[in-house]
gemmi code that builds the backbone of each chain (N, CA, C; Angstrom):
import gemmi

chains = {
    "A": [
        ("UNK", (18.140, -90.045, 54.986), (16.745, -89.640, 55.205), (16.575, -89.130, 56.634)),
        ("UNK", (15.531, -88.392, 56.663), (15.155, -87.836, 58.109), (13.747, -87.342, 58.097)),
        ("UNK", (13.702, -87.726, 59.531), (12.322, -87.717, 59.941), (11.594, -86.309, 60.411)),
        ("UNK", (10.483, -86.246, 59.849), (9.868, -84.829, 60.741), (8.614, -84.930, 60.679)),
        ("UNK", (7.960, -83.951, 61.680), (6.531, -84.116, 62.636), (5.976, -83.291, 61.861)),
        ("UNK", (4.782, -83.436, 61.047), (3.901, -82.305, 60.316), (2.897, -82.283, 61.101)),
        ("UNK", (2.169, -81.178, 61.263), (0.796, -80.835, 62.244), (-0.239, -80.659, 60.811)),
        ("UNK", (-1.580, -81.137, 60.726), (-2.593, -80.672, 59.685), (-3.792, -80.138, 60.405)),
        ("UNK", (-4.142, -79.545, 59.260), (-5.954, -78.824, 59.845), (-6.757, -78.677, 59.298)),
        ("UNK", (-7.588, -78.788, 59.782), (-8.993, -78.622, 58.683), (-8.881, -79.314, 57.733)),
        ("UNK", (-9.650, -79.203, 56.217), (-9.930, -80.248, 55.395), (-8.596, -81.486, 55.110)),
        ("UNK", (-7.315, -80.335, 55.302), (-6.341, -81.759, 55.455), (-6.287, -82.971, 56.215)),
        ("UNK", (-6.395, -81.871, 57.416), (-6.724, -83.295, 58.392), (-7.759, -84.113, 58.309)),
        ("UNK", (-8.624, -84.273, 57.687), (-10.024, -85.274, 57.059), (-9.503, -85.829, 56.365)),
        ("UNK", (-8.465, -85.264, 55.596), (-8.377, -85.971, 54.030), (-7.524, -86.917, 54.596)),
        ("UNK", (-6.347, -86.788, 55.569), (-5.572, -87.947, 55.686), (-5.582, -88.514, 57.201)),
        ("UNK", (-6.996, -87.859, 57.567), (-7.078, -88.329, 58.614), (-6.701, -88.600, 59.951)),
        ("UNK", (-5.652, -87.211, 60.352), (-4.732, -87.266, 61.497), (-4.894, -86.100, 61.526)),
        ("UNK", (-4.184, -85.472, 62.792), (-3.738, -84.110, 63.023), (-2.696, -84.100, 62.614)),
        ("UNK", (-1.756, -85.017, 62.668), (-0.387, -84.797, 63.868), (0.203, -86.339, 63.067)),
        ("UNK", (0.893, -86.204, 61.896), (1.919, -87.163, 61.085), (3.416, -86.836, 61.175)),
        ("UNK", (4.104, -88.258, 61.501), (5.405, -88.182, 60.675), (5.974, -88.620, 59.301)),
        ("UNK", (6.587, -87.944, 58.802), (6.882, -88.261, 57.302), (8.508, -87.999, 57.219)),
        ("UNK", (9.291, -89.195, 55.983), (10.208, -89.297, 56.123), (11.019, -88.454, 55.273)),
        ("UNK", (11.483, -87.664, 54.622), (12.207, -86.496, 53.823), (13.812, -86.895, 53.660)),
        ("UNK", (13.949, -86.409, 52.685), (15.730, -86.788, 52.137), (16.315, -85.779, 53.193)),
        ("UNK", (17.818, -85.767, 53.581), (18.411, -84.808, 54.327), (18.449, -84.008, 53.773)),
        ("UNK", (18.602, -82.371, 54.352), (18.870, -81.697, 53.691), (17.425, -81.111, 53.068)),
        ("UNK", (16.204, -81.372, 53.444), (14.912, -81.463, 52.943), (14.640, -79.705, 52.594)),
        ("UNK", (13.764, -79.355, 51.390), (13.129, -78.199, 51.450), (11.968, -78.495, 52.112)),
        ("UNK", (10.836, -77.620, 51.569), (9.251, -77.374, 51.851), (8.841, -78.331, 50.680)),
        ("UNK", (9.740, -78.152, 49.609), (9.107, -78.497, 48.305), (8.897, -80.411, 48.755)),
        ("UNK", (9.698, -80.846, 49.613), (10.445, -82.261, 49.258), (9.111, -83.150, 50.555)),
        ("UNK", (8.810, -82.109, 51.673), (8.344, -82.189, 52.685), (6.409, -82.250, 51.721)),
        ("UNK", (5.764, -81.275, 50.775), (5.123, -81.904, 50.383), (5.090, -83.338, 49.428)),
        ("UNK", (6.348, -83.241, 49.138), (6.022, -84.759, 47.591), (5.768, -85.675, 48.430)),
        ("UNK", (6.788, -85.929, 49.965), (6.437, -87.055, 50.716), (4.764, -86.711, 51.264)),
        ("UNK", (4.292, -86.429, 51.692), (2.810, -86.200, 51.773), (2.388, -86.735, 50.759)),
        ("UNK", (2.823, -85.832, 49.519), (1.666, -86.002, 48.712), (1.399, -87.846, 48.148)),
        ("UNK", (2.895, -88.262, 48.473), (3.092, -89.825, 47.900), (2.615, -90.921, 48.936)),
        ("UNK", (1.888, -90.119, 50.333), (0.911, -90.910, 51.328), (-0.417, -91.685, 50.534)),
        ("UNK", (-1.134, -92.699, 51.495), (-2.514, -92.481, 50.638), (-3.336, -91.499, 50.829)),
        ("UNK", (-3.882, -91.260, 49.756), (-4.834, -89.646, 49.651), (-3.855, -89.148, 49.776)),
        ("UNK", (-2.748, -88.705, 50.445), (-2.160, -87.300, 50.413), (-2.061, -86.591, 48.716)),
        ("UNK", (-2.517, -87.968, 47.861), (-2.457, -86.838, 46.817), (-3.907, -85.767, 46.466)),
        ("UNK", (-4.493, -85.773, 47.346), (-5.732, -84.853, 47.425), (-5.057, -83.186, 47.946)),
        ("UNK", (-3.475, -83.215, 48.730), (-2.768, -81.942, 48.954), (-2.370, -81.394, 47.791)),
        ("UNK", (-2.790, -80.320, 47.730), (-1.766, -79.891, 46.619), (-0.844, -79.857, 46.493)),
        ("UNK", (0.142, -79.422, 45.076), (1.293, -79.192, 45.149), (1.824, -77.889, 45.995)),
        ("UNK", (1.136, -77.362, 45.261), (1.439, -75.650, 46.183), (0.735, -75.340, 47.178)),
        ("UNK", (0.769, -76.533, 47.908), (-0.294, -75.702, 49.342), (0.696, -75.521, 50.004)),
        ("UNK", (-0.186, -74.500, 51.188), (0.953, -73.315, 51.910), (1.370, -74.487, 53.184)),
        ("UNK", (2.752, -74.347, 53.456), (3.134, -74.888, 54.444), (4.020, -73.790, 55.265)),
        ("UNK", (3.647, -73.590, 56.632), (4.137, -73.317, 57.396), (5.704, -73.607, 58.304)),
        ("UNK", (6.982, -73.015, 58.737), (8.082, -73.166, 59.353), (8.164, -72.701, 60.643)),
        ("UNK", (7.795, -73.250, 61.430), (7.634, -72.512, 62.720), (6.884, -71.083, 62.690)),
        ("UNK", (6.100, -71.286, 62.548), (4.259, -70.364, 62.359), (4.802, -69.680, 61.365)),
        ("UNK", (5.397, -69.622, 60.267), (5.561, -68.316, 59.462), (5.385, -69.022, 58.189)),
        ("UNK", (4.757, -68.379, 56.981), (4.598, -68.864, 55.893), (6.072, -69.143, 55.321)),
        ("UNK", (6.483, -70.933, 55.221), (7.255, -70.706, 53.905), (7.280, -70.653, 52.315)),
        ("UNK", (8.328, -70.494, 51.563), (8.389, -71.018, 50.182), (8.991, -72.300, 49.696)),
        ("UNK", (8.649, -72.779, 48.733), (9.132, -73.763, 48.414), (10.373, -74.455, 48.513)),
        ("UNK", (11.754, -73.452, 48.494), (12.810, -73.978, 48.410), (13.359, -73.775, 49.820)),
        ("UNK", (12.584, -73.300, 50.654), (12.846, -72.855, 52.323), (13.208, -74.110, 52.688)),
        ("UNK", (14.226, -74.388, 53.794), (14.855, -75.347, 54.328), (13.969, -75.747, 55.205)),
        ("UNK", (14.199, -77.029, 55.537), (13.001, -77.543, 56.791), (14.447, -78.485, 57.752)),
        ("UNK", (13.960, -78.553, 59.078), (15.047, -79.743, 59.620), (13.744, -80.294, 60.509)),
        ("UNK", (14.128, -81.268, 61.490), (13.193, -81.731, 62.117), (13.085, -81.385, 63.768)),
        ("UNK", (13.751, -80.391, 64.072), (13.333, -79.413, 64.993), (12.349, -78.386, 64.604)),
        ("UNK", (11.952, -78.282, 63.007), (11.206, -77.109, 62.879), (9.714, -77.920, 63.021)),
        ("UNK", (8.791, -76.734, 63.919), (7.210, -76.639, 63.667), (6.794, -76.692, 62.393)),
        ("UNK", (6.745, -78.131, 61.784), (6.042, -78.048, 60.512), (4.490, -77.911, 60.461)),
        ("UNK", (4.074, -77.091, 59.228), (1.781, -77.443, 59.663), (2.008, -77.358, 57.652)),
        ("UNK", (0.914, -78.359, 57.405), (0.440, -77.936, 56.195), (-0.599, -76.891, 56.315)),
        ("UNK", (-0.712, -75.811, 55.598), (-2.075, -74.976, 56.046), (-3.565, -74.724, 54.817)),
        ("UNK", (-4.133, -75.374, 55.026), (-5.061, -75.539, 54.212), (-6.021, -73.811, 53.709)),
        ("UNK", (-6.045, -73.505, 52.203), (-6.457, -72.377, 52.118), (-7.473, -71.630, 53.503)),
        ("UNK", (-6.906, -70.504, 54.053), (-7.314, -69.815, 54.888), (-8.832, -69.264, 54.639)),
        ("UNK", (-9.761, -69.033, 55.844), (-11.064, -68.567, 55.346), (-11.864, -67.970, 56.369)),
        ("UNK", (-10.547, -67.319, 57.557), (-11.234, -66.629, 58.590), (-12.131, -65.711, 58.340)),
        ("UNK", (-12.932, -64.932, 59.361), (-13.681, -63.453, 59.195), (-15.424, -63.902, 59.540)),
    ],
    "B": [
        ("UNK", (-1.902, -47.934, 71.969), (-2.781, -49.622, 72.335), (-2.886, -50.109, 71.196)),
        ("UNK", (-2.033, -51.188, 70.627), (-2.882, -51.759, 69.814), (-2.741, -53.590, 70.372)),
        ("UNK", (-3.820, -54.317, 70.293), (-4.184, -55.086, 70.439), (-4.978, -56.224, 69.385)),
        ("UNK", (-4.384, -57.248, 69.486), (-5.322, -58.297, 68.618), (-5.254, -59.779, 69.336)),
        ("UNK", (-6.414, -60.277, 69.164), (-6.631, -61.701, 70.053), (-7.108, -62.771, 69.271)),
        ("UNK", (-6.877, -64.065, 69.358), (-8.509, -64.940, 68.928), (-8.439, -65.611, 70.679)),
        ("UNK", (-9.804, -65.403, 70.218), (-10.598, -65.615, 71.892), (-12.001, -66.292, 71.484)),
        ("UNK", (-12.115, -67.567, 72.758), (-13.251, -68.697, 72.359), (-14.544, -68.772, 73.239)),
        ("UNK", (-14.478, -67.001, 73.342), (-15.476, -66.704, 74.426), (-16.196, -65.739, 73.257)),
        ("UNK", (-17.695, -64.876, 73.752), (-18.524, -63.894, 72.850), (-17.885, -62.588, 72.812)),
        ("UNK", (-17.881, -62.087, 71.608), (-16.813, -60.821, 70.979), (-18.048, -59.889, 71.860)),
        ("UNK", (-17.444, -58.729, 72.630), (-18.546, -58.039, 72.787), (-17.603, -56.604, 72.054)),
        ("UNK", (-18.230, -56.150, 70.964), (-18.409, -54.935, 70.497), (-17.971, -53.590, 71.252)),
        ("UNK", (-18.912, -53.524, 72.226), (-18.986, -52.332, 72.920), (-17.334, -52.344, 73.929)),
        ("UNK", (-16.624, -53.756, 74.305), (-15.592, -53.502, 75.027), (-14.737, -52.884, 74.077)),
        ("UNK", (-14.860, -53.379, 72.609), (-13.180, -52.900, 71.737), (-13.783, -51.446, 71.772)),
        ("UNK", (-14.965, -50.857, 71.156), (-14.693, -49.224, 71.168), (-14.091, -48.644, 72.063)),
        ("UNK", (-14.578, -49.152, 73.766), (-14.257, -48.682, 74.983), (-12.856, -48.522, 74.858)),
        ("UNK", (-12.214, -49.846, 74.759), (-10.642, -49.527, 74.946), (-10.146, -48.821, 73.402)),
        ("UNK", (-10.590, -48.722, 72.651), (-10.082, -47.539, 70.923), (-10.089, -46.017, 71.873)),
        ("UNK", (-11.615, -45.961, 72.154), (-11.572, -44.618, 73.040), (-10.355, -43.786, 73.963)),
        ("UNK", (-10.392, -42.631, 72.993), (-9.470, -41.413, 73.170), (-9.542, -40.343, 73.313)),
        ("UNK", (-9.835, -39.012, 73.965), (-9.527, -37.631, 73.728), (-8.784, -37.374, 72.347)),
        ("UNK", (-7.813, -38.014, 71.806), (-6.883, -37.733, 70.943), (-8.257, -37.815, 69.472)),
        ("UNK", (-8.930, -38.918, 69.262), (-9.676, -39.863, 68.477), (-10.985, -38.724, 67.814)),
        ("UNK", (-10.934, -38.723, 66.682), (-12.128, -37.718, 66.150), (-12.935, -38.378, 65.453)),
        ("UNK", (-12.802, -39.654, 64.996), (-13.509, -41.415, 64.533), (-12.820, -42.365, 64.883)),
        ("UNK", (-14.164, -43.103, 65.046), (-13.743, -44.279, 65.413), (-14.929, -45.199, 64.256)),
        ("UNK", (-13.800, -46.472, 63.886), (-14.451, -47.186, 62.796), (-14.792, -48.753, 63.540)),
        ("UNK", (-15.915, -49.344, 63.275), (-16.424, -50.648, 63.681), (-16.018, -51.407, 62.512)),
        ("UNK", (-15.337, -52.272, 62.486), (-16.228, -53.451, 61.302), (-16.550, -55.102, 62.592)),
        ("UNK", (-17.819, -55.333, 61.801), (-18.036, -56.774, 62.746), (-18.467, -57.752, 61.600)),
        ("UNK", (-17.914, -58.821, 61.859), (-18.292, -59.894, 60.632), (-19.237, -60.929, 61.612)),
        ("UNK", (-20.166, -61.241, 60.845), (-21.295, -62.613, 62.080), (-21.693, -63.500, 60.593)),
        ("UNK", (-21.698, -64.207, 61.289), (-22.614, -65.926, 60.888), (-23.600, -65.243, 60.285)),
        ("UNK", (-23.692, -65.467, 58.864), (-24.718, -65.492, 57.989), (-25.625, -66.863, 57.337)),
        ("UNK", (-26.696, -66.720, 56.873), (-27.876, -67.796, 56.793), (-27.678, -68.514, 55.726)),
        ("UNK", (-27.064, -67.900, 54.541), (-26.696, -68.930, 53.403), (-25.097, -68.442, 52.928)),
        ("UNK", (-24.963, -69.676, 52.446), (-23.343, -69.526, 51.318), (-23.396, -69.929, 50.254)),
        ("UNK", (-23.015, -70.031, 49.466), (-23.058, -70.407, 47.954), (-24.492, -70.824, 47.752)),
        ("UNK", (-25.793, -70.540, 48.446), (-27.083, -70.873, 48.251), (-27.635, -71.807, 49.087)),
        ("UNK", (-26.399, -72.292, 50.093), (-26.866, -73.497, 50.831), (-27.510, -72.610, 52.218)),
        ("UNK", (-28.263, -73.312, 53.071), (-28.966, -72.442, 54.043), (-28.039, -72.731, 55.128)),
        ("UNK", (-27.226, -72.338, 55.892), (-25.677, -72.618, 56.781), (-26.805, -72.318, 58.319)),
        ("UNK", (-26.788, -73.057, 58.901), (-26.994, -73.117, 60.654), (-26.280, -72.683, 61.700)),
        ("UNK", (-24.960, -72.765, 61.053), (-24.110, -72.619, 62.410), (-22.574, -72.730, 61.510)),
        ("UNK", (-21.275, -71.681, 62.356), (-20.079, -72.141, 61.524), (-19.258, -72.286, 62.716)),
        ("UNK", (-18.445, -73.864, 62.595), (-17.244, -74.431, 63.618), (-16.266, -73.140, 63.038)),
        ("UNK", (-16.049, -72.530, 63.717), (-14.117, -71.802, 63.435), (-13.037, -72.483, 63.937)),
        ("UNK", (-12.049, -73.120, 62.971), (-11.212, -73.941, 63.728), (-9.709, -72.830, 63.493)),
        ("UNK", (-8.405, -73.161, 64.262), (-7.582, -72.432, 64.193), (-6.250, -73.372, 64.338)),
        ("UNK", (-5.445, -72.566, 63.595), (-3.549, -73.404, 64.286), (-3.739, -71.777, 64.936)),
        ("UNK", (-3.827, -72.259, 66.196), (-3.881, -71.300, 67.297), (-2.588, -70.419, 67.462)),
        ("UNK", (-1.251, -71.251, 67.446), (-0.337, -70.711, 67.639), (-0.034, -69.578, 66.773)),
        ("UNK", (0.143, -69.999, 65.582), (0.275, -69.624, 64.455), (-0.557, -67.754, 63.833)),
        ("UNK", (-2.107, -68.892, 64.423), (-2.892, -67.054, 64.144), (-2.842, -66.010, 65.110)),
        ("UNK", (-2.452, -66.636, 66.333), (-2.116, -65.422, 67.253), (-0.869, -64.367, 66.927)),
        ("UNK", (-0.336, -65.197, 66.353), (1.125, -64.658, 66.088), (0.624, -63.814, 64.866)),
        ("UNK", (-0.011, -64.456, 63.955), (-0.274, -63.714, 62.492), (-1.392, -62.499, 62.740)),
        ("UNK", (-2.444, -62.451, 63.419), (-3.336, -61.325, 64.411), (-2.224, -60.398, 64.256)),
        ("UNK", (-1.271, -60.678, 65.324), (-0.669, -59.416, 66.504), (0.233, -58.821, 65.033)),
        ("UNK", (1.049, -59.265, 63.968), (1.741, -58.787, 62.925), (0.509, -57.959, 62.135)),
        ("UNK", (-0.474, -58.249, 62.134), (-1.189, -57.947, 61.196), (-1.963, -56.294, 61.647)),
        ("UNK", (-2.354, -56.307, 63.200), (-2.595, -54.912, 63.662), (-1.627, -54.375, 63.614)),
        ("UNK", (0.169, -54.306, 63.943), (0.925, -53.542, 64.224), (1.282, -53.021, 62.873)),
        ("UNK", (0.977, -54.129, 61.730), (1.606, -53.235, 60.526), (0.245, -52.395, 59.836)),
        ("UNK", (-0.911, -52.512, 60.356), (-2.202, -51.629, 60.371), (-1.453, -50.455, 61.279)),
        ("UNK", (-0.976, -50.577, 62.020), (-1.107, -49.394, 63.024), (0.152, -48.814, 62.505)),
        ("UNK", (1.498, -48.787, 61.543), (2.311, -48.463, 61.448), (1.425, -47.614, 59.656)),
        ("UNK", (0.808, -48.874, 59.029), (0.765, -48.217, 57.805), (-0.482, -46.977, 57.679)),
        ("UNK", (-1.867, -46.886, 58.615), (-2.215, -45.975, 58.692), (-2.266, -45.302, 59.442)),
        ("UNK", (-1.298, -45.060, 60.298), (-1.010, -44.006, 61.696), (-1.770, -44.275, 62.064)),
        ("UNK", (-2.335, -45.525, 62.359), (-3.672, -45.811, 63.848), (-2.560, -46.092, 65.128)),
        ("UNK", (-3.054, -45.166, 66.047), (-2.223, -45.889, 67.441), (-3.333, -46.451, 68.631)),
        ("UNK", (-4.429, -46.529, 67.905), (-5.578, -47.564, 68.735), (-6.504, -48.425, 68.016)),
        ("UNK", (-6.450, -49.778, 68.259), (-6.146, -50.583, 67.137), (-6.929, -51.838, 68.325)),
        ("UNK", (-7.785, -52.298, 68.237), (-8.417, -53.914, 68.567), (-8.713, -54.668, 67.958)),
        ("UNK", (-8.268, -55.837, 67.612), (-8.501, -56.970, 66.762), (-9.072, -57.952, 67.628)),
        ("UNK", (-10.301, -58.670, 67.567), (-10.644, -59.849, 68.089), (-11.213, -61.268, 67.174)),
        ("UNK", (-10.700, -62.135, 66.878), (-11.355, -62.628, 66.152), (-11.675, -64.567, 67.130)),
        ("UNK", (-13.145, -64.799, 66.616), (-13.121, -65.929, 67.825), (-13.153, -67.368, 67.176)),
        ("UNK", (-12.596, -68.322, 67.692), (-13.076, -69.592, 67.470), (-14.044, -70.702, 67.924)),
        ("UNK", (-14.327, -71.645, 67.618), (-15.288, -72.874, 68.132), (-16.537, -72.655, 67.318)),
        ("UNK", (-17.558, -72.816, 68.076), (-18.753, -73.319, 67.220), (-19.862, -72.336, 67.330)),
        ("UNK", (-20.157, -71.086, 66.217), (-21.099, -69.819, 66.384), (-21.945, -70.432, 65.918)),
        ("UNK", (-23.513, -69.679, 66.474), (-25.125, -69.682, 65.679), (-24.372, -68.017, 64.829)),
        ("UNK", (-26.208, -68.760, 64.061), (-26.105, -67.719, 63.024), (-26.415, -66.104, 64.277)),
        ("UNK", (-25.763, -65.389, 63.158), (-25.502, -63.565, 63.887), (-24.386, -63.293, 65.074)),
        ("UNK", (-24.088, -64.854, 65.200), (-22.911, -64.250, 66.350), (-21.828, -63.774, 65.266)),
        ("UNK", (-20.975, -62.795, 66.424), (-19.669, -61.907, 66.232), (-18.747, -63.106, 66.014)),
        ("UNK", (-17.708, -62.956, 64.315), (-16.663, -64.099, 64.315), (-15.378, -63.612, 64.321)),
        ("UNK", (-15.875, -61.519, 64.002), (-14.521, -60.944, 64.197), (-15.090, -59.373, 64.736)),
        ("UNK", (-14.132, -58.997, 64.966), (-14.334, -57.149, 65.211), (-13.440, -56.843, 65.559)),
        ("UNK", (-13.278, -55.584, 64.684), (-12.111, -54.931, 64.752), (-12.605, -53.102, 64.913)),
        ("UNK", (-12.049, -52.568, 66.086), (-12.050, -51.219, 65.855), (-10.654, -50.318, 66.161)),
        ("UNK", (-11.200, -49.235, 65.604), (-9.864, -48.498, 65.541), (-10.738, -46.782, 65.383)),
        ("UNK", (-9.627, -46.115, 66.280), (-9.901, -44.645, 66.641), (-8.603, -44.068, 65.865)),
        ("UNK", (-8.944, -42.966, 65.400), (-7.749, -41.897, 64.825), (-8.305, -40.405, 64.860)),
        ("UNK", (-7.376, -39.878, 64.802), (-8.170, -38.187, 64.876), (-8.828, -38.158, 63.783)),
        ("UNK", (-8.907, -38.877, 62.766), (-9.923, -38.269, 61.374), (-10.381, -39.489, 60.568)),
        ("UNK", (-11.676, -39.535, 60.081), (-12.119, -40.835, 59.333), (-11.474, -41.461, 59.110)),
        ("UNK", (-10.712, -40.878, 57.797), (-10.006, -41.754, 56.838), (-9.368, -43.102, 57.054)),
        ("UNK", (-8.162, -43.333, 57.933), (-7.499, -43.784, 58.363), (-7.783, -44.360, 59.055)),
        ("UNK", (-9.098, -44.519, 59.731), (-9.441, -45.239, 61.040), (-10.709, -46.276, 59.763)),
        ("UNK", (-11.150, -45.791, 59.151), (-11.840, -46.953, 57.741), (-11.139, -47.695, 57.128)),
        ("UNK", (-10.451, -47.015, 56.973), (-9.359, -47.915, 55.839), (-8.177, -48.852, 56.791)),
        ("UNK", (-8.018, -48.710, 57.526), (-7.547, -49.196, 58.581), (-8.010, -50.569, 58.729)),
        ("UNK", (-9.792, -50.395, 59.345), (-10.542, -51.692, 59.783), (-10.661, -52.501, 58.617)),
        ("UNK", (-10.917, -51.817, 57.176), (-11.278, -52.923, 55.775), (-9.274, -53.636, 55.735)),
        ("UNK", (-8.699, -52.538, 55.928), (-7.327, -53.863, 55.466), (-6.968, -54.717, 56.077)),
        ("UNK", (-7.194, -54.779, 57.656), (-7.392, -55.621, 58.215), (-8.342, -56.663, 58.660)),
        ("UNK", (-9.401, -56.674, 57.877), (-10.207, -57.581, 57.485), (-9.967, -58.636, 56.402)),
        ("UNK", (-9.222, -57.095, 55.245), (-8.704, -58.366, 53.795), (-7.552, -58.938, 54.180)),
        ("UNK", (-6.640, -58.786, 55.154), (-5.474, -59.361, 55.541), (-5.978, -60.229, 56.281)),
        ("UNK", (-6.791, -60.137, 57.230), (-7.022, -61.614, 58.470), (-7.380, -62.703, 57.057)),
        ("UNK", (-8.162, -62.398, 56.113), (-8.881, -63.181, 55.096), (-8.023, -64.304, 54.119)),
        ("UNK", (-6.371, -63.318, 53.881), (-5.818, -63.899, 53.576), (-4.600, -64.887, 54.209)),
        ("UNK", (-4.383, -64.149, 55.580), (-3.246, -64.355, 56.456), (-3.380, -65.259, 57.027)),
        ("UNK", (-4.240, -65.491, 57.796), (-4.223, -65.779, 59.199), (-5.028, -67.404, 59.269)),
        ("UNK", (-4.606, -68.539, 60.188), (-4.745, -69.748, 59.665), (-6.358, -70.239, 60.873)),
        ("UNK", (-7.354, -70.025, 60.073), (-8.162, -69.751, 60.454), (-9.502, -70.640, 59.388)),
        ("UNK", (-9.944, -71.272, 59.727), (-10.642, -72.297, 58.537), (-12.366, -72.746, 59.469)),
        ("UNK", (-13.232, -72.577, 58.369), (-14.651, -72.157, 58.868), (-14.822, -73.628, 58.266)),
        ("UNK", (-16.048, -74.240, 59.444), (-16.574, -75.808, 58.731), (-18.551, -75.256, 59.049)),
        ("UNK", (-18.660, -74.405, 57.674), (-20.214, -74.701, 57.492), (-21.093, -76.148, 58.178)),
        ("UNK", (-22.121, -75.649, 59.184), (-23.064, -76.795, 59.282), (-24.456, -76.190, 58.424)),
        ("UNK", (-24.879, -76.992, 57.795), (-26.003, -76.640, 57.049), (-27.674, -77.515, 57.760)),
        ("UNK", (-28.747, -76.685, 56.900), (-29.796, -77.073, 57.476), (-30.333, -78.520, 57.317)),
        ("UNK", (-29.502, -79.665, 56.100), (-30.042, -80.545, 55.740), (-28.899, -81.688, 56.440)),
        ("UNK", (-27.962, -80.986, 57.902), (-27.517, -82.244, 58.405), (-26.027, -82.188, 57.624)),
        ("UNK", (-25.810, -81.628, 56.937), (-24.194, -81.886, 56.060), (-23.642, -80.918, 56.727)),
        ("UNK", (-22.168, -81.137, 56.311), (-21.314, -79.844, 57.055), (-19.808, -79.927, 55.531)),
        ("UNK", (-19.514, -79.032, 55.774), (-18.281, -78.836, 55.270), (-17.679, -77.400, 55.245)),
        ("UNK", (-16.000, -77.613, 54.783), (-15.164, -76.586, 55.288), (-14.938, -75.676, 54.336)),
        ("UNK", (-15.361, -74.234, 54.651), (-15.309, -73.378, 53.486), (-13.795, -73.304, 52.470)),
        ("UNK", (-14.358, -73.638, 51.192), (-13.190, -72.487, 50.264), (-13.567, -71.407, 50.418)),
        ("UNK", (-12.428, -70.761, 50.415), (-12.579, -69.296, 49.798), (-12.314, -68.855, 48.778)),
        ("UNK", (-11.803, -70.169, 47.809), (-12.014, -69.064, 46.112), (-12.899, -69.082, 45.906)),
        ("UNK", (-13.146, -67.817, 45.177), (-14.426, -67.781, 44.429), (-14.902, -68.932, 43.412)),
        ("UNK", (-16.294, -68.905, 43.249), (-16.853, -69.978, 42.740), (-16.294, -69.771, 41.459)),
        ("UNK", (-15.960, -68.760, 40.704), (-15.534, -69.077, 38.983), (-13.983, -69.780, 39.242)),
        ("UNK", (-13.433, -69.791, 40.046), (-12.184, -70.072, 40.089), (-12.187, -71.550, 40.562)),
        ("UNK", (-12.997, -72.354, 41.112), (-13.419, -73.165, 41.222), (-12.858, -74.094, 39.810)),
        ("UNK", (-12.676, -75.462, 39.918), (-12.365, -76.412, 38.806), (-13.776, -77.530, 39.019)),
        ("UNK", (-14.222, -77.452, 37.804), (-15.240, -78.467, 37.800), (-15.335, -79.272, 37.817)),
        ("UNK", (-15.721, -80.405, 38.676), (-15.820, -82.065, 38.956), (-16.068, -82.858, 37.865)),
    ],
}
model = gemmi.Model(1)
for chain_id, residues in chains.items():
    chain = gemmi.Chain(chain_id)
    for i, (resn, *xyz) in enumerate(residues, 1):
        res = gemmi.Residue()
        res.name, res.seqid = resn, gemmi.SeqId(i, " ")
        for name, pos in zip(("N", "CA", "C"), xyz):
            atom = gemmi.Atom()
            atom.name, atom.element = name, gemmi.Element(name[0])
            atom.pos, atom.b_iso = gemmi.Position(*pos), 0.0
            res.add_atom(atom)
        chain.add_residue(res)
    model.add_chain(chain)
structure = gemmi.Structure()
structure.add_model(model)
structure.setup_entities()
């Protein structure tokens, strides 16, 4: 297992109540693996499955690799303008 | 020039034309988005703009250059602001000069529907009865019912 730093915002961060969590991920972790642990927090099951998570500011996909040097953010549907 | 910011100071309008402004430029297109009075019917007071700062600066500056690559705009200002607007303040503006309409319109609307979808940027409605909350942006039919 290994550890990594997720950043949240906006309604996420209400929902679980932090900015700024660590969560523990199998080695070897995707995006996909980086939400289930969230989502298996309390409330974190209010995240979706498919919400957008970020890799060092860039949108990833699901099977995108994560390590724990990367800038993780969950990003809660966007609604600038 | 092309340029894009989020900045937590007042958008002033009249600076982005100034710097679009060209001899070369035969239009120049405005779009400005402000704090409106209701949303889904609720009467809205005021909207917090919150940001992953890092993130939308970075997603801004990608988002004018591939505006400025896909409609030959080579003057291009993006500003979009954060923190806490009254209603009618400026939350974005974008202008852009080109030698001919077209391109300088279509220009400012795609980069409006791109900041909309792109860019990590999340509005927390305060309303008139004391509540607040953080906009969706799906549309209400897309919405799942409680």
């Amino acid at each position: 297992m290994a550890t990594v730093a997720v950043q949240l915002f906006a309604s996420y961060a209400d929902l679980l109540g932090q900015s700024r969590m660590t969560v523990s991920v199998p080695d070897r972790a995707t995006v996909r693996d980086l939400l289930t642990s969230v989502r298996s927090l309390p409330r974190g099951g209010g995240i979706p499955e498919t919400a957008l998570v970020a890799v060092n500011r860039r949108f990833a996909n699901a099977s995108d690799p994560i390590a724990p040097s990367d800038e993780l953010a969950l990003i809660p549907p966007v609604a600038g303008g | 020039m092309i340029r894009a910011a989020l900045v937590d100071r007042v958008i002033e309008p009249a600076d982005l034309l100034a710097e679009v402004a060209t001899p070369r430029s035969g239009a120049t297109a405005l779009f400005i988005g402000t704090v409106r009075e209701t949303n889904d019917g609720r009467a809205v007071t005021a909207i917090d703009y919150a940001s992953y700062v890092a993130m939308a600066e970075g997603e801004l500056e990608r988002i004018a250059r591939e505006a400025g690559e896909k409609f030959g705009v080579d003057f291009l200002v993006v500003e979009h602001r954060v923190g806490m607007l009254q209603l009618m303040e400026t939350s974005v503006a974008i202008a852009a000069s080109h030698a001919h309409r077209g391109p300088a319109m279509d220009c400012t609307r795609w980069v409006i529907e791109e900041i909309k979808t792109r860019v990590p940027i999340w509005k927390r409605e305060h309303y008139a009865d004391g509540s607040r909350d953080w906009v969706d942006p799906a549309p209400r039919s897309e919405k799942v019912a409680p």
